[in-house]
Legacy VTK file of the C-alpha trace (Angstrom):
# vtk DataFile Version 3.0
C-alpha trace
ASCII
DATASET POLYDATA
POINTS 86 float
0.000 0.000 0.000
1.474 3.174 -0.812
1.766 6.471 1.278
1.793 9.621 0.238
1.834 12.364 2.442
2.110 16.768 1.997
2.386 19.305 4.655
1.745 22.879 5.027
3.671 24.237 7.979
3.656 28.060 8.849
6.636 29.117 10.893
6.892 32.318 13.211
3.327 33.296 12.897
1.087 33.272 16.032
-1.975 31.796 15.431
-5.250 31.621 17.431
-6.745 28.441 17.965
-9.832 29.451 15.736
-7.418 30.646 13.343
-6.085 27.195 12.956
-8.939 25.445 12.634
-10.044 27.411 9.810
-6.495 27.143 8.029
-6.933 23.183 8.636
-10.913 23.381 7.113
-9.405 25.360 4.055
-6.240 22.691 4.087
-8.645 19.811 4.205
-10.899 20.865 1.070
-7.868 21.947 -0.738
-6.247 18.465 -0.230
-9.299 16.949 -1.629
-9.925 18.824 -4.525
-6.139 18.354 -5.436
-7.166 14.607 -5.519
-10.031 14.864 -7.745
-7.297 17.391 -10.252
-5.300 14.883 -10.368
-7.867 12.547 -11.267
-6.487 10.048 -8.441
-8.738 6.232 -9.029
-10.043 5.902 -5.446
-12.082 2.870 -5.162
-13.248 3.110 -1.580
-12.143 6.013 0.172
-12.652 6.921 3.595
-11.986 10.297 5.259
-10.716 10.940 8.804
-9.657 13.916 10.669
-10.751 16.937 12.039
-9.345 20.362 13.330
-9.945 20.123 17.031
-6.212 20.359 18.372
-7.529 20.070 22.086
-8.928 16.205 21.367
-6.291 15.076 19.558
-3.525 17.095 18.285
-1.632 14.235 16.220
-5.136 13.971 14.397
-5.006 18.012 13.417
-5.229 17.818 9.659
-7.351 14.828 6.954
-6.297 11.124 5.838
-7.658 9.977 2.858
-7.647 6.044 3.141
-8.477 3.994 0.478
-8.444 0.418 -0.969
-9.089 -3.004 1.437
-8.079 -1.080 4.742
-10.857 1.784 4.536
-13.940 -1.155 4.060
-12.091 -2.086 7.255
-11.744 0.789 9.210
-15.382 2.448 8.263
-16.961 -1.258 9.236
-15.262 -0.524 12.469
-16.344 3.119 12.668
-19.271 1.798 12.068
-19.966 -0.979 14.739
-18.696 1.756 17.400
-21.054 3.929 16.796
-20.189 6.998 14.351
-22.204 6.389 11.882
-25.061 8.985 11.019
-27.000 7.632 8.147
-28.683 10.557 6.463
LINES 1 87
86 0 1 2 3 4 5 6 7 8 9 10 11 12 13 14 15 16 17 18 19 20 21 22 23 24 25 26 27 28 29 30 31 32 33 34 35 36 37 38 39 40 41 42 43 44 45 46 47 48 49 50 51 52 53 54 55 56 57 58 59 60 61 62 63 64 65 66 67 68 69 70 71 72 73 74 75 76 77 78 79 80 81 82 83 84 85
């Protein structure tokens, strides 16, 4: 399974938190529109991540997971309980 992974990092600015979370939000759709430009084949893709630093910073940004290990994951997702049918 490959890995690819891109970072934006902003050095010797001071942000607020609420300033980060809406760099992260405009990160996040940016990310995934780059995706569909490059016309990347996802067969099953499965999104994770948020921009709440205070619940867990290591999760501050998106994953895109794809393939065999996303029908695993979401099933798991699912059978926890985060799963909102709409």
């Amino acid at each position: 399974m490959a890995r690819n992974e891109f970072r934006f990092v902003v050095d010797g600015v001071d942000l607020s938190a609420e300033q980060q979370t809406l760099i992260a939000a405009e990160i996040q759709k940016a990310g995934l529109a780059a995706l569909r430009t490059a016309d990347a084949r996802l067969t099953n893709p499965l999104t994770v991540g948020h921009g709440n630093i205070k619940l867990r910073p290591e999760w501050y940004g998106l994953w895109v997971i794809d393939g065999p290990f996303a029908q695993d994951l979401g099933q798991k997702i699912n059978d926890i309980g985060f799963w909102i049918q709409r």
